[in-house]
C-alpha positions in Angstrom: -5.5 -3.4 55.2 -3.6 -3.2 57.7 -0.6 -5.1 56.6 0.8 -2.2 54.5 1.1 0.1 57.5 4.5 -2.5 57.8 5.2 -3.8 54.6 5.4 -0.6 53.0 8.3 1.0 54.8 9.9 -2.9 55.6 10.5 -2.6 51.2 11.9 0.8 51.6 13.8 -0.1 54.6 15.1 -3.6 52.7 15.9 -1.6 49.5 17.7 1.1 51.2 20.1 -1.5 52.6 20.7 -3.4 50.0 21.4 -0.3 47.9 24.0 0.7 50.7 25.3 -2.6 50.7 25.7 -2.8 47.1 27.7 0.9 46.9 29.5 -0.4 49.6 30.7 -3.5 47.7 31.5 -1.3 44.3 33.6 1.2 46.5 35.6 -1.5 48.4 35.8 -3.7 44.8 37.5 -0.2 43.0 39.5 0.4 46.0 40.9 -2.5 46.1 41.6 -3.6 42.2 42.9 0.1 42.1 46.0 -0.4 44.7 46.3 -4.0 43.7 46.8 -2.5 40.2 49.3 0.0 41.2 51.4 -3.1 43.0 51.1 -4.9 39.8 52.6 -2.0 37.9 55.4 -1.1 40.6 56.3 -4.8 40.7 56.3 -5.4 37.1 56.8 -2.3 35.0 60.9 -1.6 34.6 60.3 1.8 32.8 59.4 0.5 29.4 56.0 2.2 29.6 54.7 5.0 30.7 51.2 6.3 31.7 
């Protein structure tokens, strides 16, 4: 069987990227809706309420 000697680390290799691509995407995705929530609140928020 000598198909495994590749296939084998080819599904580690695959899942390790698409994990790091994944975490990637979630850190970017907070990033992002965090400053763009911060704008949101500077632009809109006239004092009434405070965090």
């Amino acid at each position: 069987m000598s198909y495994t000697h590749w296939f084998i680390p080819l599904c580690i290799g695959v899942s390790i990227g698409v994990s790091i691509v994944f975490s990637t995407a979630i850190m970017i995705l907070t990033i992002a809706t965090l400053s763009f929530r911060s704008k949101i609140k500077r632009k809109y928020d006239r004092g009434k309420f405070s965090d």
